[in-house]
TORKOL-4160 file (C-alpha; in steps of 0.2 Angstrom, whole numbers, padded with zeros to 4 digits, m for minus):
172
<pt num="1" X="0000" Y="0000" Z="0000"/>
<pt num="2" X="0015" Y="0013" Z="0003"/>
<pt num="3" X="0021" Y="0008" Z="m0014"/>
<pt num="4" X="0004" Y="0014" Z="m0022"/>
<pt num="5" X="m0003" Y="m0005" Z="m0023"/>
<pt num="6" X="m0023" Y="m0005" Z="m0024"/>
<pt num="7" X="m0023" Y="m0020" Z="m0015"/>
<pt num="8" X="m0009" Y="m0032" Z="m0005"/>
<pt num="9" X="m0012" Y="m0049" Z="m0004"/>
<pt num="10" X="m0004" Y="m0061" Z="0010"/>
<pt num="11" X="m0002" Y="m0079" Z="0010"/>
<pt num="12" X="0002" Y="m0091" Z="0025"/>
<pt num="13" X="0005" Y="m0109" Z="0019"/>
<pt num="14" X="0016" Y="m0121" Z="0019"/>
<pt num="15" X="0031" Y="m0121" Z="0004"/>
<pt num="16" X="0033" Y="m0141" Z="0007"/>
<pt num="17" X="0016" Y="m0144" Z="0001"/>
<pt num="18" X="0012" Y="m0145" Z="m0017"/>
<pt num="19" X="m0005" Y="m0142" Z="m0016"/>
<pt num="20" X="m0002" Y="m0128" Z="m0003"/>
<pt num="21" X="0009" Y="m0119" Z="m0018"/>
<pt num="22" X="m0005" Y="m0122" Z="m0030"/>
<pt num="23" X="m0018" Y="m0114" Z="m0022"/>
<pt num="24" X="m0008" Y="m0098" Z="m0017"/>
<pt num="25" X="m0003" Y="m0099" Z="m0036"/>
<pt num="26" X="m0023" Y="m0101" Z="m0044"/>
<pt num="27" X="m0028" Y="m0087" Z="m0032"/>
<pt num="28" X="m0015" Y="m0073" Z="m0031"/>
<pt num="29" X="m0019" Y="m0067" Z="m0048"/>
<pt num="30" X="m0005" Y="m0056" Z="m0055"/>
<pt num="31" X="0011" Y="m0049" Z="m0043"/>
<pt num="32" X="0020" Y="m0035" Z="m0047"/>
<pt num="33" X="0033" Y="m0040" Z="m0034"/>
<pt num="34" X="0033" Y="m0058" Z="m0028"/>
<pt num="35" X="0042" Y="m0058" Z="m0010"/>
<pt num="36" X="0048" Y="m0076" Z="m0005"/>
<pt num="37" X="0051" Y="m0075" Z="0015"/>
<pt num="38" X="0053" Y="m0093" Z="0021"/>
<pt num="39" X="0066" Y="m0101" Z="0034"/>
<pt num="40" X="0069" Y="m0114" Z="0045"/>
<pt num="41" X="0083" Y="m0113" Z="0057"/>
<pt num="42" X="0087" Y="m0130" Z="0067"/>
<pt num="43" X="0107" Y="m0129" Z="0071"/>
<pt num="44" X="0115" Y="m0144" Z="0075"/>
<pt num="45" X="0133" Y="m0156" Z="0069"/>
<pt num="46" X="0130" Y="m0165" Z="0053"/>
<pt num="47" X="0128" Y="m0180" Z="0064"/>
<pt num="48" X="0117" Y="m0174" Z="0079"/>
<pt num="49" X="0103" Y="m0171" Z="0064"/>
<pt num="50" X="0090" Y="m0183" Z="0060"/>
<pt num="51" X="0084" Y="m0184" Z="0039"/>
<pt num="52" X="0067" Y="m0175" Z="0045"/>
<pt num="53" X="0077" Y="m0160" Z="0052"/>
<pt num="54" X="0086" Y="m0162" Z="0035"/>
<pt num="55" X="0073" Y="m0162" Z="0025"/>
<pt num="56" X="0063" Y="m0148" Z="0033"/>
<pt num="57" X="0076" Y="m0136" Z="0031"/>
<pt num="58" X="0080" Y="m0139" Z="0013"/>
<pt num="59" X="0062" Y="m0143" Z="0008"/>
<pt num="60" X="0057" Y="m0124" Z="0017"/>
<pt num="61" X="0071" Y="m0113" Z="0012"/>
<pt num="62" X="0078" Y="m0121" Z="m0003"/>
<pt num="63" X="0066" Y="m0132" Z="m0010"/>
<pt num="64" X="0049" Y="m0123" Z="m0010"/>
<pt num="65" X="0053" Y="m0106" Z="m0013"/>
<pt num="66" X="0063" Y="m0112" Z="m0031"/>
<pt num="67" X="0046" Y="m0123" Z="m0034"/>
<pt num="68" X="0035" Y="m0108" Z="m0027"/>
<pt num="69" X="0043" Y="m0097" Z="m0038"/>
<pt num="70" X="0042" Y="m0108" Z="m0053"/>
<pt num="71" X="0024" Y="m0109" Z="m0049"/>
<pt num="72" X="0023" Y="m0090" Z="m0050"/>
<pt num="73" X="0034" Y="m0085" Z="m0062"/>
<pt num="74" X="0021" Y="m0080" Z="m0074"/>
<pt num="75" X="0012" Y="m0069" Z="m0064"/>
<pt num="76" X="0027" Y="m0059" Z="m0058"/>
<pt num="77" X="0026" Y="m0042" Z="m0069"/>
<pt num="78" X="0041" Y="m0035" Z="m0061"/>
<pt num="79" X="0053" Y="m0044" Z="m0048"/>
<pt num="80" X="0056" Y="m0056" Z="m0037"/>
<pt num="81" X="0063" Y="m0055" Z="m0019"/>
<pt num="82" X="0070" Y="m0070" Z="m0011"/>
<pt num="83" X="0074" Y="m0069" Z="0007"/>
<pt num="84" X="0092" Y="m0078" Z="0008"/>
<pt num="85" X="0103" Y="m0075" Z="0023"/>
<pt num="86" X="0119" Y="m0069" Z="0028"/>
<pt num="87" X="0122" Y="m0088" Z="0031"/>
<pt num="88" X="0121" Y="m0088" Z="0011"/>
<pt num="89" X="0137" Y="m0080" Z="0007"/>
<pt num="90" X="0147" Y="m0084" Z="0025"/>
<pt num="91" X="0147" Y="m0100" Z="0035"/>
<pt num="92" X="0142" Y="m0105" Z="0053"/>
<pt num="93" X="0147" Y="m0118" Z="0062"/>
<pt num="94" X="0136" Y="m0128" Z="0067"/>
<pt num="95" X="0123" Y="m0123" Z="0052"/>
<pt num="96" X="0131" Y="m0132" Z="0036"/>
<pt num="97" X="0113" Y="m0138" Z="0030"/>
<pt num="98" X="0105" Y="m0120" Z="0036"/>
<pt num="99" X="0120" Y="m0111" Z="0025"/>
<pt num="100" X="0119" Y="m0125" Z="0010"/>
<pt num="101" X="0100" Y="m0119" Z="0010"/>
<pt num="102" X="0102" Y="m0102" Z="0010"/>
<pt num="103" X="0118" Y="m0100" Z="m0002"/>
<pt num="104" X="0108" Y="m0111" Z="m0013"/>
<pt num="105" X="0095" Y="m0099" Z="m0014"/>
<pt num="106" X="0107" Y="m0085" Z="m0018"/>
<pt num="107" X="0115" Y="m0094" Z="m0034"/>
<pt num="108" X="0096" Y="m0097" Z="m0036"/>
<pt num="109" X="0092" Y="m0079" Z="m0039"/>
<pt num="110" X="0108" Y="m0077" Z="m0048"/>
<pt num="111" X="0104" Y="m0087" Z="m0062"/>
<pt num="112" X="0088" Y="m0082" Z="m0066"/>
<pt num="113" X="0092" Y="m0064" Z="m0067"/>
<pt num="114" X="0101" Y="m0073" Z="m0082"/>
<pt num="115" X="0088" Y="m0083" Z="m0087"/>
<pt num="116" X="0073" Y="m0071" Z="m0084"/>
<pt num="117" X="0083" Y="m0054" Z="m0087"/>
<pt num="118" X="0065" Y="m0043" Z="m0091"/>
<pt num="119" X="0060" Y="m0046" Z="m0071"/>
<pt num="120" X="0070" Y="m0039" Z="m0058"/>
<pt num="121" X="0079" Y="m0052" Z="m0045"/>
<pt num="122" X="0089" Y="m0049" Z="m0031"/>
<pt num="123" X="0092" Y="m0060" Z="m0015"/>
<pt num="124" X="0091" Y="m0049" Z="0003"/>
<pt num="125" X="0102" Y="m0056" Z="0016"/>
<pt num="126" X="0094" Y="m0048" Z="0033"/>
<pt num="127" X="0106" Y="m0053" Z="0045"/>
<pt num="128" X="0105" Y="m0056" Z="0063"/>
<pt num="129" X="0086" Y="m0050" Z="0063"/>
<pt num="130" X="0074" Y="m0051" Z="0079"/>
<pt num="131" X="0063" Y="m0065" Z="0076"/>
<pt num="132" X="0058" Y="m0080" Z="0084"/>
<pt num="133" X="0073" Y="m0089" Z="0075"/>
<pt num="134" X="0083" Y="m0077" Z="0086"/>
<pt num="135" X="0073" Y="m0077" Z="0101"/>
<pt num="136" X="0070" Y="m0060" Z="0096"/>
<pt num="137" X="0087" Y="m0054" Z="0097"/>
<pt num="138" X="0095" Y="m0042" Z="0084"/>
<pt num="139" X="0090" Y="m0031" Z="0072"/>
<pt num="140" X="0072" Y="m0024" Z="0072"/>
<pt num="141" X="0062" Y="m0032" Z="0060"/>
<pt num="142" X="0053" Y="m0016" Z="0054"/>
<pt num="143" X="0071" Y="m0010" Z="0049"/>
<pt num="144" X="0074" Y="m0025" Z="0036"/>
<pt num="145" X="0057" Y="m0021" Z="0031"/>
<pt num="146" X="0062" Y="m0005" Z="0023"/>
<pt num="147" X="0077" Y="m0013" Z="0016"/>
<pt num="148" X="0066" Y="m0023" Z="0006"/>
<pt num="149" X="0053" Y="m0008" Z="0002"/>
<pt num="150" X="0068" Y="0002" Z="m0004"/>
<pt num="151" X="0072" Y="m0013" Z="m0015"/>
<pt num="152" X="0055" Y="m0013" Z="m0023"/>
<pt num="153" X="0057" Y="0005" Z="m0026"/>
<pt num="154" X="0073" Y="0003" Z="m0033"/>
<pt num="155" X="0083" Y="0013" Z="m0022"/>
<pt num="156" X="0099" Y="0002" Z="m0024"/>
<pt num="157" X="0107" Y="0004" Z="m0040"/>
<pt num="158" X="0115" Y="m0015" Z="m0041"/>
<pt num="159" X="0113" Y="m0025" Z="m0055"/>
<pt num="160" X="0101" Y="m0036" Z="m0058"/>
<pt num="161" X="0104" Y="m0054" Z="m0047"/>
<pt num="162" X="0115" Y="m0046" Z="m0034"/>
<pt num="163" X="0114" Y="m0047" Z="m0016"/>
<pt num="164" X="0105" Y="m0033" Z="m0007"/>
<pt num="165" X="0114" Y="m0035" Z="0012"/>
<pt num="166" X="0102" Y="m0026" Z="0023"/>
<pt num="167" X="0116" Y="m0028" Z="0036"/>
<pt num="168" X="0126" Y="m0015" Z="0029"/>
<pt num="169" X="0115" Y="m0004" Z="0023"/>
<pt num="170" X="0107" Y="m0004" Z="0041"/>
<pt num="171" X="0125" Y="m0002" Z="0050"/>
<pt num="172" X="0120" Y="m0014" Z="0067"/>
């Protein structure tokens, strides 16, 4: 609505579930900006994790937002956002599978800024953000929000498929 929009929509769902991701897709209609914001955290050694804790992460963060955006794709008149990490471009210990998820999502965004040049496509990295991931520790979460509307407004002048760090922009 700050942007101008005549109307937002918002979605809850679930991006492991196909028929989750249809649904959104048959009734959002067209998206001038489609803003993928999904995570799930579980930190842990490689060998303290179960497969389900595995399979959660990667399904949520990697996994469902590439099919969720497939899904999408021809609705989106102008960009896509995907919600990566700083854990997309550095590594944690204890978070391999969280940082294999979230880097995967930035050389996601990378290459379809190649393959889809006409939509904008940039991946945001938040950093440490106060969330329940967080225990609502760090950076307030209304300040990465206005990352990401500057992004939509196209108040970054970066190429298309690049990183947008909301850390540094934010300086906390």
């Amino acid at each position: 609505i700050e942007l101008g929009a005549a109307s937002v929509q918002l979605f809850k769902f679930d991006l492991t579930k196909n028929k989750d991701l249809n649904h959104v897709s048959k009734n959002a209609g067209t998206v001038d900006w489609l803003i993928n914001n999904a995570g799930v955290f579980m930190p842990n050694l490689l060998h303290k994790k179960r497969d389900s804790e595995i399979e959660r992460e990667l399904r949520t963060n990697l996994e469902g937002t590439i099919k969720f955006t497939r899904k999408m794709l021809h609705q989106v008149r102008k960009g896509v956002l995907i919600v990566s990490s700083v854990a997309g471009i550095e590594t944690y210990s204890n978070m391999a599978v969280y940082c294999a998820s979230k880097f995967g999502l930035c050389g996601f965004t990378h290459g379809m800024a190649l393959d889809y040049p006409k939509i904008k496509w940039h991946a945001i990295l938040p950093g440490y953000t106060a969330t329940r991931m967080t225990g609502f520790n760090g950076t307030h979460p209304a300040k990465v929000g206005k990352v990401i509307i500057d992004a939509v407004k196209g108040k970054f002048k970066i190429n298309n498929g690049k990183n947008i760090n909301a850390e540094e922009i934010i300086g906390e």
